[in-house]
C-alpha positions, -999 to +999 in steps of 0.1 A: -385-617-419-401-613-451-400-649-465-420-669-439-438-692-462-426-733-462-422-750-496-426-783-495-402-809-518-422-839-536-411-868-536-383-869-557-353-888-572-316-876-576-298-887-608-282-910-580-319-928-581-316-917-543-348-909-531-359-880-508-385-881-483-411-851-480-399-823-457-402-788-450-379-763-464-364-741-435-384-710-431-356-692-418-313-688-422-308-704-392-327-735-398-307-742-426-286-777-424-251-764-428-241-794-442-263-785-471-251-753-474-212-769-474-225-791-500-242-765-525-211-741-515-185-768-528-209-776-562-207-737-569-169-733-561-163-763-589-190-752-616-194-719-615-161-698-598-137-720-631-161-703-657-159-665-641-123-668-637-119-679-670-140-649-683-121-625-663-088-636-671-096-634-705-112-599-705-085-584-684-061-597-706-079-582-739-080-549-721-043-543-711-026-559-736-019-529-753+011-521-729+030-552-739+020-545-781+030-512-768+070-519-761+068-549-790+062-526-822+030-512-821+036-476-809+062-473-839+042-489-865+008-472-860+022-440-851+011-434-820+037-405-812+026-377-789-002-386-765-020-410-793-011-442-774-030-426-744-063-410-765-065-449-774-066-466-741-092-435-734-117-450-759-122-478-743-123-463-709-154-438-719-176-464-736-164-488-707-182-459-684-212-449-703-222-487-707-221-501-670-253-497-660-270-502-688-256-537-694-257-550-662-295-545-664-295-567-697-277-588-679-303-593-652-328-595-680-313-620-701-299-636-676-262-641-664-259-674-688-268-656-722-256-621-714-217-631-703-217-655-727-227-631-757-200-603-742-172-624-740-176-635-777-184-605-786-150-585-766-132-618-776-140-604-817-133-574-813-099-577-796-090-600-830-101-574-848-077-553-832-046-573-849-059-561-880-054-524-873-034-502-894-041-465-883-045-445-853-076-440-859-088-474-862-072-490-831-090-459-812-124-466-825-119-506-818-112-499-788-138-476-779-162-505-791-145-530-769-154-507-742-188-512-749-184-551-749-163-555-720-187-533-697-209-561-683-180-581-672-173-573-639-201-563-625-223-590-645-203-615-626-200-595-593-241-598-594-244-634-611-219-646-579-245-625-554-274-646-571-254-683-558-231-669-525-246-658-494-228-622-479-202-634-458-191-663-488-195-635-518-160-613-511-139-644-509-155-659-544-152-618-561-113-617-546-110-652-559-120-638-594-108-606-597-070-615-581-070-636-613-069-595-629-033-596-611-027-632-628-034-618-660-010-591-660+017-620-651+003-643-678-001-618-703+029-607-704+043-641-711+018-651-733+028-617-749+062-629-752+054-662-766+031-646-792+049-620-807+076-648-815+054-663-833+069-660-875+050-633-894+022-649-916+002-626-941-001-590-922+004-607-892+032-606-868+046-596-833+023-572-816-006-583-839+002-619-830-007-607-792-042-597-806-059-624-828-048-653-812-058-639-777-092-630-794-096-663-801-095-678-769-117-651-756-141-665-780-137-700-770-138-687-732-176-673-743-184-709-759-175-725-728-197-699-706-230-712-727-224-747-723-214-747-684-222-716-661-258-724-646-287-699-652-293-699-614-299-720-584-333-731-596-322-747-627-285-758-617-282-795-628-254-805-611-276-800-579-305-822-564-336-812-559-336-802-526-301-787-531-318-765-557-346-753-537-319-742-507-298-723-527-326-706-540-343-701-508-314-688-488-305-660-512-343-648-510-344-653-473-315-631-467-318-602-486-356-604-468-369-599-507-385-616-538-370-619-569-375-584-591-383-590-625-398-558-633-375-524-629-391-495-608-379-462-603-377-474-564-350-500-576-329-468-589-332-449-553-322-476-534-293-489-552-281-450-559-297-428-535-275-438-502-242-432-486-221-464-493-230-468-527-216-432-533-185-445-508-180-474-524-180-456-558-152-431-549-135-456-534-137-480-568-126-448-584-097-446-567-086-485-563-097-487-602-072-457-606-040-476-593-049-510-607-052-492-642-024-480-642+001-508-629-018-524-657-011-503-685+022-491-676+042-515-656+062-523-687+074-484-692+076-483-661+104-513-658+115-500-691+130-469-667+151-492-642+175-505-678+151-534-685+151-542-725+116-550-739+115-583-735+132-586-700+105-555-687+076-584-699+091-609-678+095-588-648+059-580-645+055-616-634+065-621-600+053-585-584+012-601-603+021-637-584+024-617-553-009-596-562-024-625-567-018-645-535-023-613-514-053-607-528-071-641-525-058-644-485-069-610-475-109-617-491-107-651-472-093-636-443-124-607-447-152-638-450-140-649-417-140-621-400-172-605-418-155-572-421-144-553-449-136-518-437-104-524-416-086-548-441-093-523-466-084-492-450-055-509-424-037-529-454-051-519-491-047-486-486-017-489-469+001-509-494-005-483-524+001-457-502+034-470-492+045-481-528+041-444-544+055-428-515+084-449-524+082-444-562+081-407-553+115-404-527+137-429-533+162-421-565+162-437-598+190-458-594+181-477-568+164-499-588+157-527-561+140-503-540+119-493-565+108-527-578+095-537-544+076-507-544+063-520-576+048-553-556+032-533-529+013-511-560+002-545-577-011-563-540-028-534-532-045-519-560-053-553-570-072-561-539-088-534-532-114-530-561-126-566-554-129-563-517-153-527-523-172-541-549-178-573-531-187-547-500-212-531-519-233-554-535-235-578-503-250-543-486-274-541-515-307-563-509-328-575-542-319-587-575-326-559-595-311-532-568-279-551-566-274-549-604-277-516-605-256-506-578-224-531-585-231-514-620-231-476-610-203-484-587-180-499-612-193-469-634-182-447-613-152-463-604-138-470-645-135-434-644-105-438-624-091-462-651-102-436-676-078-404-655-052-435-654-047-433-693-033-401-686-013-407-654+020-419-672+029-398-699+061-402-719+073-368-718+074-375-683+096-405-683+120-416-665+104-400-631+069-399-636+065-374-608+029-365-613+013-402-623+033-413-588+016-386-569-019-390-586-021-426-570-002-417-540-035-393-535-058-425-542-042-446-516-051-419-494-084-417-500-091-451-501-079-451-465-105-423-458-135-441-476-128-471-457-130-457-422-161-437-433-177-464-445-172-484-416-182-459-388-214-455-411-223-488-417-220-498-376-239-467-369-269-480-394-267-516-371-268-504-341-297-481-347-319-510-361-306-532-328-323-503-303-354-510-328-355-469-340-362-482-380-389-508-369-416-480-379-405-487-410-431-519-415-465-496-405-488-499-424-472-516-458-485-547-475-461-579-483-453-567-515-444-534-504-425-552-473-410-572-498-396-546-517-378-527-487-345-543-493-315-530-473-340-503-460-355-536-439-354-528-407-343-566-402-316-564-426-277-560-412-251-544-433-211-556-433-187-533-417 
């Protein structure tokens, strides 16, 4: 192991005025109290998961609420005949992608506190702004800037999270997040509802309601970041001393590496330059694809089974509870087990798979049919980008190497939200043959990612068990030890 080196705790007092003796700090995973680790598990899970949630909710909302404006006025009033509604959600969708990286490394610059903070006010004006829209034109270009704020968001908070969890507690705490994406298509599209009811005041009414008043909370989400979300284990408050040094110890102590402040070239290989980032990326691509596009068009899409506006709103609801649940018991049920692969591949994938196939065959009037298939899109393609971005940045070691490969994987991946723009168009309605089969292909491939990734990432364990990457260590320094990350011949990747 790379961190061998005991720090020792002075004598202290708690804000309890409990006093703690001297002791040695474990110099190992295994010589960690567990009952600590309970302790600084359950601080996190009260402080810190509220706050990312919160975030998340918020910015998913600001990002597909333009398929509820859509069926509430806005497509008629701003003229967005043609393919204009979809050139819109594009905008945001190509900034979204040529930001990722980028802002995740502010964000390990800046920090987690300041950087989320900044983007969720910042997304949180812009989606105001949005109200205020009178043109084509200017909805595209706000949201092509809302692209650029939003960017950081998920994987900012996917690499805060890996900064406070250990491996086999990080997918549970990123499903627990991200399901909360499937809450806020339910929630949206009641708060939708309730917004657009709301009398018209100056320029302001129905679909533009939707906008500034949901830009508003998002601001006040971003205030409440600030004041509450810890910078990291180190400097969290509402921990003691000794908690404080633990959770800061057993991060570094598993990912066998120091904290990077400094951003080296080696950083980029690492976190690029190997087989389950580029998985994981094609697989987000895919997951990112489907989830997109129930997002964006599960109100047209209700719109074809005879739903009026208003009812197709309240019928996203139940099919995003469902998503919701689903998605937080399969990550628990993936912590416990410590594998990813087959819960991915064995029930994700089957669940999208299913859905389109059924979207595909079964006739338009059988509107029952059809709606179920409808839950088994949501569960699925709302579990599965969690679940591989949680799976890739546990099997990324050191701070700096994480960041950039949660960032290039969700990168990669928002491209599939970007080809999901296109998927439903309305000259296609009421079938929607091709967008059915585009995600029908995704499920697929998710399947296929999975099972690779698995059989690769086993493979990599079992040849550092027979001791065959051990000549890895000749010859280097510490610091050059300490910058090995995953390539640490010590280090054990999750299947």
């Amino acid at each position: 192991m790379a961190a061998t080196e005991k720090v020792v705790v002075t004598k202290l007092k708690t804000d309890d005025s409990v006093e703690l003796s001297h002791t040695d700090l474990p110099a190992s995973l295994e010589e960690i109290d567990p009952k600590i680790e309970a302790r600084i598990r359950r601080k996190y899970d009260l402080r810190i998961m509220p706050i990312v949630t919160l975030i998340y909710l918020m910015a998913f909302i600001d990002r597909s609420n333009m398929g509820n404006a859509r069926v509430l006025g806005m497509e008629d009033e701003l003229e967005l005949t043609g393919v204009r509604f979809n050139l819109a959600l594009t905008a945001f969708f190509i900034t979204y992608v040529l930001f990722e990286v980028p802002t995740n490394i502010l964000c390990k610059k800046f920090g987690p506190r300041i950087w989320l903070s900044l983007i969720t006010c910042a997304f949180g004006l812009l989606t105001m702004c949005i109200g205020f829209c009178t043109s084509f034109g200017g909805i595209t270009a706000a949201r092509a800037i809302l692209g650029v704020a939003e960017a950081g968001i998920m994987p900012g908070i996917s690499y805060m999270l890996s900064t406070f969890y250990r491996r086999y507690e990080l997918v549970t705490r990123v499903g627990l997040y991200a399901s909360f994406a499937s809450l806020a298509g339910g929630f949206g599209g009641l708060l939708a509802t309730g917004l657009h009811m709301i009398p018209p005041w100056g320029m302001m009414h129905t679909w533009r309601n939707i906008f500034f008043f949901e830009g508003i909370l998002t601001m006040i989400t971003g205030v409440i970041c600030y004041i509450f979300l810890p910078k990291s284990p180190e400097t969290a408050s509402f921990l003691t001393p000794e908690e404080r040094h633990v959770g800061a110890l057993r991060i570094q102590l598993e990912v066998l590496t120091h904290n990077q402040t400094k951003l080296h070239k080696q950083h980029f290989k690492l976190a690029i330059m190997n087989l389950h980032t580029i998985l994981m990326s094609i697989g987000l691509f895919c997951s990112l694809l489907c989830m997109n596009s129930i997002a964006l068009f599960m109100p047209s899409l209700l719109a074809t089974m005879g739903y009026d506006s208003i009812q197709s709103q309240l019928m996203t609801v139940p099919p995003y509870a469902v998503g919701t649940v689903v998605c937080i018991v399969l990550c628990i049920l993936s912590d416990y087990y410590r594998t990813r692969g087959v819960i991915i591949g064995g029930v994700v994938a089957v669940l999208i798979t299913v859905a389109f196939i059924i979207l595909l065959a079964v006739p338009m009037e059988m509107t029952g049919v059809r709606y179920m298939a409808i839950f088994f899109a949501t569960a699925g393609a709302f579990t599965g980008s969690p679940m591989q971005i949680g799976w890739l940045v546990e099997n990324a070691a050191g701070p700096m190497v994480r960041a950039i490969a949660s960032a290039t994987g969700v990168s990669i991946g928002s491209l599939g939200g970007l080809l999901a723009t296109w998927t439903y168009l309305k000259t296609e309605a009421p079938e929607y043959t091709v967008g059915h089969a585009i995600n029908l292909a995704a499920g697929v491939i998710v399947m296929c990612v999975a099972i690779t990734a698995t059989i690769n990432l086993r493979w990599k364990n079992r040849q550092r068990s027979l001791g065959k990457k051990d000549y890895m260590l000749d010859g280097l320094t510490k610091e050059e030890i300490d910058e090995l990350g995953h390539s640490h011949p010590n280090f054990r990747f999750t299947p």
